[in-house]
C-alpha positions as CSV (number, residue, x, y, z in Angstrom):
1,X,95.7,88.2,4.1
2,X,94.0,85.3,5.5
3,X,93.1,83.0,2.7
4,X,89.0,81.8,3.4
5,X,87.6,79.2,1.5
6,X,84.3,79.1,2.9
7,X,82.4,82.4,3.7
8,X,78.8,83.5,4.4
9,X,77.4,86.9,4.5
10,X,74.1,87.3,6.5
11,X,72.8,83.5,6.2
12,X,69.2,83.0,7.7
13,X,66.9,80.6,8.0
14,X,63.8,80.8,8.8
15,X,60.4,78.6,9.9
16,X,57.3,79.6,9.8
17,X,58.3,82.9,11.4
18,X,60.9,81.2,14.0
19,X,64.7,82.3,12.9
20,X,66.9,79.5,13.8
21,X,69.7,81.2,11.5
22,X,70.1,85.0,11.7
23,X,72.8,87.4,9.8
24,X,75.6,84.5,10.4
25,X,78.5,86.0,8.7
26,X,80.7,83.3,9.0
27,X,84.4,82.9,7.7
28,X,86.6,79.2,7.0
29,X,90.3,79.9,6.9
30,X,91.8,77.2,4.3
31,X,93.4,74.2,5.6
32,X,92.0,75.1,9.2
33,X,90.3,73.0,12.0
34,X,87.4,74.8,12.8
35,X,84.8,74.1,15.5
36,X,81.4,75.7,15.9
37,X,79.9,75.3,19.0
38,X,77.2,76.5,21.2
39,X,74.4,75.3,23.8
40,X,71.5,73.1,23.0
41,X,69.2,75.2,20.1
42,X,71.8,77.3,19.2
43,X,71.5,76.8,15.7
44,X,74.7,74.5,14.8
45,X,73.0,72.0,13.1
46,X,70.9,74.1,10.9
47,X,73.9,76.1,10.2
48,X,75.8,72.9,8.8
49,X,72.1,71.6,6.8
50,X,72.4,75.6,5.0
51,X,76.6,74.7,4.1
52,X,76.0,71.3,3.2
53,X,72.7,72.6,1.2
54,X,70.1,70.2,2.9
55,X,68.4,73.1,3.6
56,X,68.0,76.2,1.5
57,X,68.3,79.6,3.1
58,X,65.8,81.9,3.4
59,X,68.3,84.7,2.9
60,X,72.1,85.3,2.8
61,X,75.5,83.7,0.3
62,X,77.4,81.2,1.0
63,X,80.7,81.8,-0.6
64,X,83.4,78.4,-1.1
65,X,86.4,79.5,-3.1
66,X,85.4,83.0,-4.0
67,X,82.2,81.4,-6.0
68,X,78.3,81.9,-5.0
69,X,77.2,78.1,-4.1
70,X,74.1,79.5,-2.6
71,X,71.8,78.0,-5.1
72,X,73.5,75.0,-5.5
73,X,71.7,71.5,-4.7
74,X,74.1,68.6,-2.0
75,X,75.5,66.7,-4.5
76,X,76.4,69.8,-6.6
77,X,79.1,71.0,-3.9
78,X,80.1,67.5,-2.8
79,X,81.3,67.4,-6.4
80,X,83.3,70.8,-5.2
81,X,84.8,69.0,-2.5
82,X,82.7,69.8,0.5
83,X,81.4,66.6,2.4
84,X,80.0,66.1,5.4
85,X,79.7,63.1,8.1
86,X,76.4,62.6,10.2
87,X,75.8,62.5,13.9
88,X,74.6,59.2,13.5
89,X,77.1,56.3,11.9
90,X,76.2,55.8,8.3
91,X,77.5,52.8,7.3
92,X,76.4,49.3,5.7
93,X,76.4,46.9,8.7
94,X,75.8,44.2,6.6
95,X,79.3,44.5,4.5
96,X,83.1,44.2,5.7
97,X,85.2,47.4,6.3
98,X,86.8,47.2,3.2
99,X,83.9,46.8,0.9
100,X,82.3,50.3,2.4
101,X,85.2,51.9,1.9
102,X,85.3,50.5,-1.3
103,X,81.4,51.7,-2.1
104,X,82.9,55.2,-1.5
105,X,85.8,54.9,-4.0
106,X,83.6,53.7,-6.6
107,X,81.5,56.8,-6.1
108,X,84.3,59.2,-6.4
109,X,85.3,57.0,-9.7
110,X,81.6,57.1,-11.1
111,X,81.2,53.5,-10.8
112,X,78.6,53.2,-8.5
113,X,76.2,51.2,-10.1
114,X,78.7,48.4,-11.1
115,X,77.1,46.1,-9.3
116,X,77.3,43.3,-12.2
117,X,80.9,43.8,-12.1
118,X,83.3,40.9,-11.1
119,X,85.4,41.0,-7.9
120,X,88.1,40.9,-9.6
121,X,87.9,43.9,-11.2
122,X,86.8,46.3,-8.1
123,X,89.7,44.6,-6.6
124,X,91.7,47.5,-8.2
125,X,90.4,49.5,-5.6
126,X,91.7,47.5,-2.7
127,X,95.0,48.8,-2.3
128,X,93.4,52.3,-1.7
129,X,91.1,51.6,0.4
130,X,93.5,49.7,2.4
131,X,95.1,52.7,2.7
132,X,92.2,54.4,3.5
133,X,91.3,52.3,6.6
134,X,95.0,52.5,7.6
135,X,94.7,56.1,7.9
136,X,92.0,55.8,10.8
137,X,93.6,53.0,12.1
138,X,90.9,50.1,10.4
139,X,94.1,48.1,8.3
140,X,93.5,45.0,10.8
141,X,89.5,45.1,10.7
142,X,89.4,45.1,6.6
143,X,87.5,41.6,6.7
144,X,84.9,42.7,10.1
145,X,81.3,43.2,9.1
146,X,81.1,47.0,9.7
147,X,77.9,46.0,12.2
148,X,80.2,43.8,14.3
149,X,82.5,47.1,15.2
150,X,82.7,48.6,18.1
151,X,80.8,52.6,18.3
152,X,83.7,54.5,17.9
153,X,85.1,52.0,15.1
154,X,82.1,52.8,13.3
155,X,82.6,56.5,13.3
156,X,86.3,55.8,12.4
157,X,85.0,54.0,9.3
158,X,82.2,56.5,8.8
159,X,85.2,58.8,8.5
160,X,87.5,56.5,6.0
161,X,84.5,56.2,3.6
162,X,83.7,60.3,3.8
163,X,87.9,60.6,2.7
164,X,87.0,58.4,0.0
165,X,85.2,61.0,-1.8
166,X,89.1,63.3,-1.7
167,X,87.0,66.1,0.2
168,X,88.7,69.3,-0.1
169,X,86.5,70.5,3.1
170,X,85.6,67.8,5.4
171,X,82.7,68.6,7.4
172,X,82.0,66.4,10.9
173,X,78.6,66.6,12.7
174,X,79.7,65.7,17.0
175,X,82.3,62.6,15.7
176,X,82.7,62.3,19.2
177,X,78.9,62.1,20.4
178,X,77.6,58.9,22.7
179,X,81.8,57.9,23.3
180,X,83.6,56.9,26.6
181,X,87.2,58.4,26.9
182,X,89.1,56.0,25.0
183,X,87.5,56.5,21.8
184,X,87.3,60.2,22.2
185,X,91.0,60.3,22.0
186,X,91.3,58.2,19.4
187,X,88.6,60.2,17.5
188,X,90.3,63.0,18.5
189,X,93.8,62.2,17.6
190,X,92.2,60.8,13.9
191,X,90.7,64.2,12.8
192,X,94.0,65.9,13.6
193,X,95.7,63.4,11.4
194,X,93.2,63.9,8.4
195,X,92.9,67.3,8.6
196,X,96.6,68.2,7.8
197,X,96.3,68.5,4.2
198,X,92.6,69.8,4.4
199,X,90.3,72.1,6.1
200,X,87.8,70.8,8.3
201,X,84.7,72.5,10.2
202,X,83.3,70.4,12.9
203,X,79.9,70.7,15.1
204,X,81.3,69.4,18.8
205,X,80.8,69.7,21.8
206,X,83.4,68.1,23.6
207,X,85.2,71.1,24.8
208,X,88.9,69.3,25.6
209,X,88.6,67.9,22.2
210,X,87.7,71.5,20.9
211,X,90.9,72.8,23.4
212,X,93.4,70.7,21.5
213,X,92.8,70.6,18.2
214,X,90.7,73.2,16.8
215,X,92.3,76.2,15.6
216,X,89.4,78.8,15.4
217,X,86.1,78.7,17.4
218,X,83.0,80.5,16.4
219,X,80.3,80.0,19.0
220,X,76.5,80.5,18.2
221,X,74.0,81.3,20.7
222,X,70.4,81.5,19.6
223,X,71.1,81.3,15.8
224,X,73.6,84.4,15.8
225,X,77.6,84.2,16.2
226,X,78.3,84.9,20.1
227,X,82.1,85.3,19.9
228,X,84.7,84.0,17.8
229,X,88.4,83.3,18.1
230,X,90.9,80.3,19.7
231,X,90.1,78.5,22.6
232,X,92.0,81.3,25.0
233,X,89.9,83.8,23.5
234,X,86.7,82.2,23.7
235,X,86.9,80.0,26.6
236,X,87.7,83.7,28.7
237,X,84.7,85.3,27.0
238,X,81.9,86.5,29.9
239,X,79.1,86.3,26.7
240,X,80.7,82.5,25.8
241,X,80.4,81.4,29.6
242,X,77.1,82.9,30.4
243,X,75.6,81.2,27.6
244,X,77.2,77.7,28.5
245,X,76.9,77.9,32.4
246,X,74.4,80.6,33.3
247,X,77.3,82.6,35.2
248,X,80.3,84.5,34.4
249,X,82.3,82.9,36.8
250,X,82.4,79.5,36.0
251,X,85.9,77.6,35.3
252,X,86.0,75.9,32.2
């Protein structure tokens, strides 16, 4: 049997009378990459807000490890392990590489508000977040301003200070949105890498990078699952290509 560490049953939400999430019954496998995807208004977004609990559902469980996190509030099930990356590159600008990185660690420590402490002794942290940045290929920008690096450096450091936290389930809202092809691959190339020894779910909609890395798609169309499988499965699907192209018969 498939071992799920995330599962929903019948998640909704609703505004003022509009559903935007209807009787998703979604389900994670453990150690998975795992892409939702689905045209414009198709509910992805809202779907990660109701996981990541910066919304509330208006009905439905959400299940993560066989316990009821429904009523939990964000910073009670990033403390499970489930954390999430943004769209848009959260990151100080004003600090070096390293010293975001090392905000992060000093989170998952409890150490946050240290700010009186010497140099010296966050330096402990260094050789961590060294290797950190090393694992999304930052080692040589350590000592850049994280405002002086490039848009897909960002996201790559974005990424370094969400590991930080030791996510069990990492969860990444289109890492590869407003990139040329370069730093798609290298995006795409990192998330493979950091995802080996965890699962990940990921909002995308690059479909090659979906192609070759994710191994389960779940597609939403209007706030309901359309179809769900690997890419094979659901790139074939006549529902799947009629709600991305408008015809049946479109090559993907």
């Amino acid at each position: 049997m498939t071992d799920i560490i995330l599962e929903t049953f019948d998640l909704s939400k609703n505004f003022k009378g509009f559903s935007a999430v209807k009787d998703v019954n979604l389900q994670v496998s453990r150690g998975a990459i795992h892409a939702l995807i689905g045209p414009n208004g198709a509910g992805k977004t809202t779907v990660f807000n109701l996981l990541t609990k910066f919304l509330q559902p208006s009905s439905g469980k959400i299940m993560y490890n066989g316990i009821d996190i429904t009523g939990e509030e964000s910073a009670d099930i990033a403390r499970r392990g489930i954390v999430r990356s943004f769209q848009i590159s959260a990151v100080f600008p004003q600090l070096t590489a390293m010293e975001n990185v090392r905000i992060a660690l000093q989170r998952k420590a409890g150490t946050e508000f240290h700010f009186w402490k010497s140099e010296r002794v966050l330096s402990r942290l260094n050789q961590r977040a060294m290797e950190l940045l090393g694992t999304v290929d930052l080692e040589n920008f350590a000592d850049t301003l994280a405002g002086d690096l490039p848009y897909g450096r960002k996201r790559t450091l974005e990424i370094a200070t969400t590991l930080a936290l030791d996510p069990e389930m990492l969860l990444l809202d289109e890492p590869t949105q407003g990139m040329g092809h370069e730093d798609v691959d290298m995006i795409k190339h990192m998330i493979k890498r950091v995802s080996e020894n965890r699962t990940t779910l990921m909002v995308e909609h690059n479909m090659q990078v979906i192609a070759d890395i994710s191994d389960t798609i779940t597609v939403l169309q209007r706030g309901q699952i359309l179809a769900q499988g690997n890419y094979a499965e659901v790139s074939s699907n006549p529902a799947v290509r009629e709600a991305y192209m408008g015809s049946d018969d479109v090559e993907y």
